[in-house]
C-alpha positions in Angstrom: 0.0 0.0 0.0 1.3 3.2 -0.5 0.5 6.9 0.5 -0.6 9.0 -2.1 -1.5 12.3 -2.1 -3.7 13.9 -4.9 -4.3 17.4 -5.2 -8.0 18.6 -5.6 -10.0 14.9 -5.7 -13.5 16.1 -6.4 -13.4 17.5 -9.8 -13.0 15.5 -13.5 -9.5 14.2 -13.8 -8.4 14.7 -10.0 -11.8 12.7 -8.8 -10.9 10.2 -11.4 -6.8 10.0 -9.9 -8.3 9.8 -6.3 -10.4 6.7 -7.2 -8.5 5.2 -9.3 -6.0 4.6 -7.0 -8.3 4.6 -3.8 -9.8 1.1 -5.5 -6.3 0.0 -5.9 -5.6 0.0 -2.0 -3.4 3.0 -1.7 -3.7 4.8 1.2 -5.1 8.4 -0.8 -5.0 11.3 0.4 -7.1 14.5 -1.2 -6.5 18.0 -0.4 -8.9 20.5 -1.3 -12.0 22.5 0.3 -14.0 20.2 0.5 -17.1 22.8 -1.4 -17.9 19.4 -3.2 -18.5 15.6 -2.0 -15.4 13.3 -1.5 -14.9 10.2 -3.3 -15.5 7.3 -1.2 -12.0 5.7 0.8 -9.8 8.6 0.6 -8.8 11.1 3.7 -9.7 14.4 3.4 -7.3 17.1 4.0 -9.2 20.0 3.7 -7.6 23.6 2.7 -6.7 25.6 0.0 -3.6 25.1 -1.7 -2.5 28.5 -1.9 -3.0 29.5 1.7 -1.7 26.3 3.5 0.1 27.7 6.3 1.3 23.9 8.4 -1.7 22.2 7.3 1.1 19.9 5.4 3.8 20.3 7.7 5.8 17.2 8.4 3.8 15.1 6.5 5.4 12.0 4.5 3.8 10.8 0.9 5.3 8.0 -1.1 3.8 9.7 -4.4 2.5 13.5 -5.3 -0.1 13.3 -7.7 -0.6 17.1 -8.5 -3.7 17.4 -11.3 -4.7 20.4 -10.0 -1.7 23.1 -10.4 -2.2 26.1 -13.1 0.9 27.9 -11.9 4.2 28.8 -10.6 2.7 29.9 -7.4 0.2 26.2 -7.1 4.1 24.2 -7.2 6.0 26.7 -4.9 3.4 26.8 -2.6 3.0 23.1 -2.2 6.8 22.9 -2.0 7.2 24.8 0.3 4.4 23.3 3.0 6.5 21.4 4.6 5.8 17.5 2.7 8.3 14.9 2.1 8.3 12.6 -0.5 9.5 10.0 -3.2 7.6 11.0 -6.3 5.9 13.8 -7.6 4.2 14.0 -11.3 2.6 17.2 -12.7 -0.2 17.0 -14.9 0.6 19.6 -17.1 -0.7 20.0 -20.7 0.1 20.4 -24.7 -0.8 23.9 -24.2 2.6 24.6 -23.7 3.5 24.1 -27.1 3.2 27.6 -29.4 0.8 27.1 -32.2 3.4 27.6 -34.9 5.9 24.8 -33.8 6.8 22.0 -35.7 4.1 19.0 -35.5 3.6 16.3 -34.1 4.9 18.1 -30.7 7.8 16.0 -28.9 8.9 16.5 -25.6 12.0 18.6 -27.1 10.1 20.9 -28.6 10.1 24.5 -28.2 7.5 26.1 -25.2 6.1 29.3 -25.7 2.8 31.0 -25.7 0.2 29.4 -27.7 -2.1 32.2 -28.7 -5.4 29.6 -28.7 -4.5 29.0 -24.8 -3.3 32.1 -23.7 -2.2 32.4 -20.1 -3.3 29.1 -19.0 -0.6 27.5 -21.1 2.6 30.0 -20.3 1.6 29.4 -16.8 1.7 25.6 -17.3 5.0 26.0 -18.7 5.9 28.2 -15.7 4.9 25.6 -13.5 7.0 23.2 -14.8 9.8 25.0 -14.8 9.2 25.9 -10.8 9.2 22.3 -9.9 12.0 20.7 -11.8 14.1 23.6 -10.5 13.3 22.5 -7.1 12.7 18.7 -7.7 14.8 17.7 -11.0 13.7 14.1 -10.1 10.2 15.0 -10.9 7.9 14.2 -13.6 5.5 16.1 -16.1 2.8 14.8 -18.3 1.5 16.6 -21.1 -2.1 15.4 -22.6 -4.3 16.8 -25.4 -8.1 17.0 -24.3 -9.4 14.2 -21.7 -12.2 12.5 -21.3 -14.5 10.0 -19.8 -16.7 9.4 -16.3 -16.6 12.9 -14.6 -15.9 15.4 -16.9 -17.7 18.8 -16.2 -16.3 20.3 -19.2 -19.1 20.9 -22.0 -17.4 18.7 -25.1 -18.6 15.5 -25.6 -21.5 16.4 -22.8 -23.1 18.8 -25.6 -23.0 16.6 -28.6 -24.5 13.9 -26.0 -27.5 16.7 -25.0 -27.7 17.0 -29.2 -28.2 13.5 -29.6 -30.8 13.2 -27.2 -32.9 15.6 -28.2 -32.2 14.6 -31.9 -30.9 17.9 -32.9 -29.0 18.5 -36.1 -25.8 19.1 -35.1 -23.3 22.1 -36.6 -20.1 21.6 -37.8 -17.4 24.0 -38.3 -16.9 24.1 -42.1 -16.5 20.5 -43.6 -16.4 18.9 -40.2 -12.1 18.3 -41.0 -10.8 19.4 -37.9 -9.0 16.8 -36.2 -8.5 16.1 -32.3 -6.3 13.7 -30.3 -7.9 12.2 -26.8 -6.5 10.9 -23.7 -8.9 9.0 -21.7 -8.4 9.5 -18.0 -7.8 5.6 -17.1 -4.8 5.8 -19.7 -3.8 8.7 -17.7 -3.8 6.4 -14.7 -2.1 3.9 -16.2 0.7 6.2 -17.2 1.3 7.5 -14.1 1.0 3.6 -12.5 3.8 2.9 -14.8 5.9 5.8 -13.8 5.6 4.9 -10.0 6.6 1.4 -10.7 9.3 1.8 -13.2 10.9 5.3 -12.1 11.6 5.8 -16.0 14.9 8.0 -16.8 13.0 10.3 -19.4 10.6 13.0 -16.8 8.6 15.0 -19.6 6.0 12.1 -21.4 3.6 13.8 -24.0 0.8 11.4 -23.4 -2.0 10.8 -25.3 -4.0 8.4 -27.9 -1.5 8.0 -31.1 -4.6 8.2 -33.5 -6.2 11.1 -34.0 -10.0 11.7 -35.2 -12.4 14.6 -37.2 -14.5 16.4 -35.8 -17.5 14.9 -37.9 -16.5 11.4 -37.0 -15.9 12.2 -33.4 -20.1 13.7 -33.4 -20.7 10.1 -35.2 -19.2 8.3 -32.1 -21.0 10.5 -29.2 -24.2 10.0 -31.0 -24.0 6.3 -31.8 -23.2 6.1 -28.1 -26.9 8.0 -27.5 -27.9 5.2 -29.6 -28.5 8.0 -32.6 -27.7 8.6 -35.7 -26.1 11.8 -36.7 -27.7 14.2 -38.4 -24.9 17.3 -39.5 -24.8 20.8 -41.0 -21.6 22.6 -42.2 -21.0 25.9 -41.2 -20.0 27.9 -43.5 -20.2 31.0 -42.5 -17.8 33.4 -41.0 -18.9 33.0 -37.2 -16.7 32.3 -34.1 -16.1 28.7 -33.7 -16.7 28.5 -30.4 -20.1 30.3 -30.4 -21.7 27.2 -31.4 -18.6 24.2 -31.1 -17.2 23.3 -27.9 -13.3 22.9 -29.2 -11.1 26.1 -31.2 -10.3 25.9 -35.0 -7.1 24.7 -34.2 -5.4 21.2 -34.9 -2.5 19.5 -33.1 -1.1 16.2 -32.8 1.3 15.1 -29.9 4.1 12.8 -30.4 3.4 9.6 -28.4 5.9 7.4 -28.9 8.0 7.9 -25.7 4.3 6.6 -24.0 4.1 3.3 -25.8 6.9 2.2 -24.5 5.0 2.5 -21.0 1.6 1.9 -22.3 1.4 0.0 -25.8 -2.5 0.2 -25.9 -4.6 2.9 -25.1 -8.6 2.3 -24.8 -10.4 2.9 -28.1 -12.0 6.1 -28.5 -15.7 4.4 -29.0 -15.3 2.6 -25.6 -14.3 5.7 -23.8 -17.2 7.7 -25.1 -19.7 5.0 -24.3 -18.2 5.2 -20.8 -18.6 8.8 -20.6 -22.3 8.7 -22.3 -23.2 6.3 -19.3 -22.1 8.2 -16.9 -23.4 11.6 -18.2 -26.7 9.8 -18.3 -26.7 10.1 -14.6 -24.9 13.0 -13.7 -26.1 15.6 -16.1 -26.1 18.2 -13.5 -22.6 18.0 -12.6 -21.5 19.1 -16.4 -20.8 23.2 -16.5 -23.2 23.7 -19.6 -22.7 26.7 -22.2 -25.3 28.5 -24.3 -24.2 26.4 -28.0 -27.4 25.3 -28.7 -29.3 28.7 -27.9 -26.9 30.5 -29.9 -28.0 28.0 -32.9 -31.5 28.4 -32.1 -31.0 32.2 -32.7 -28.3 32.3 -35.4 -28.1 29.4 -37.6 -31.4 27.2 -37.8 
């Protein structure tokens, strides 16, 4: 058994983390404020990251598992509360590659601004810079978009909503763009390998090696409604994201550090049914945007 601690624990990826490894045995810890219910079997250590004063202090963790850190200030902060322990890995994120470098991203590549993600990738960057100044034996991961069970973000959640009320949904232009996934087991997975193998390479783009179209990614959420898709292009000059829940940009991530850790990832269509069956009961917990009011009033 071994002590974990897990930053946040009650929100998409870092709920996910904290059971995951909560149904494996580990003793988990989860810090946060405790504003939302705890996943079963972990210990709550409630307080805010950024104002820990010697809420930490002294305390010993085999592993760090920090999903929830956005900047320089989240690492130093936890750093500096007064923990010990073996391993720490940062979920970071391919935001921190600049829009305009060479693709498929490696590890190597160049980190700058991304002007799609703004601030929340230079601060990723930041943050990674923060903790392998202070912890060199540390590791980063770097995903494209997640998914699966318990994510509040409106992507796959919205095409779900479409497909059960059997809207037509609208694509952006010919429905070309292409996305890479990471399901959040597969991030697990990674991260198990890491603790068990203590791998000499610390910065792992992770992420499914296929990637998919927009137009056949709506296919998959609405065969998982148990629809059939029924699409418009958009042709018109309108902002993307008015009516589409993911920017007009395309990316691909080099992956092949990660199959040496993890040869299979789960196929997208299994992940998505996974998600659909748990959005079926949990369609509250999803933080919904206006999309289809703003097709309602501008493009039907």
């Amino acid at each position: 058994m071994r002590k974990i601690l897990v930053t946040g624990g009650t929100v998409f990826v870092s709920k996910y983390v904290a059971e995951y490894y909560a149904k494996k045995g580990d003793e988990v810890y989860v810090l946060n404020r405790n504003h939302h219910k705890q996943v079963d079997g972990v210990h709550l250590i409630e307080g805010d990251r950024n104002a820990l004063g010697d809420l930490l202090k002294g305390s010993e963790f085999d592993a760090v598992l920090d999903v929830n850190a956005y900047t320089e200030q989240d690492v130093v902060q936890l750093l500096d509360s007064g923990i010990t322990f073996r391993d720490y890995i940062l979920i970071s994120s391919s935001a921190v590659y600049p829009e305009y470098g060479t693709q498929p991203f490696t590890e190597d590549g160049v980190l700058a601004e991304n002007k799609f993600w703004g601030a929340y990738g230079t601060d990723k960057i930041a943050a990674e810079k923060a903790l392998f100044a202070r912890v060199p034996q540390a590791y980063v991961l770097r995903p494209p978009y997640l998914y699966g069970p318990y994510n509040n973000v409106y992507r796959e959640a919205f095409v779900f909503d479409c497909a059960m009320a059997d809207r037509t949904f609208y694509l952006p232009k010919k429905g070309e763009l292409t996305l890479q996934f990471f399901h959040v087991e597969d991030l697990c997975r990674v991260m198990d390998k890491i603790l068990e193998n203590r791998p000499e390479n610390h910065v792992w783009n992770v992420g499914n090696e296929e990637t998919i179209s927009v137009r056949d990614w709506v296919k998959l959420c609405y065969e998982a409604a148990g629809k059939n898709a029924n699409c418009k292009e958009v042709m018109q000059d309108i902002p993307q994201r008015s009516y589409f829940c993911f920017a007009d940009y395309a990316y691909v991530l080099d992956v092949e550090k990660q199959k040496a850790l993890l040869p299979k990832t789960k196929p997208l269509e299994e992940g998505i049914r996974e998600s659909y069956a748990w959005y079926r009961e949990h369609t509250d917990e999803v933080n919904k945007r206006p999309y289809p009011e703003y097709i309602d009033e501008n493009l039907n």
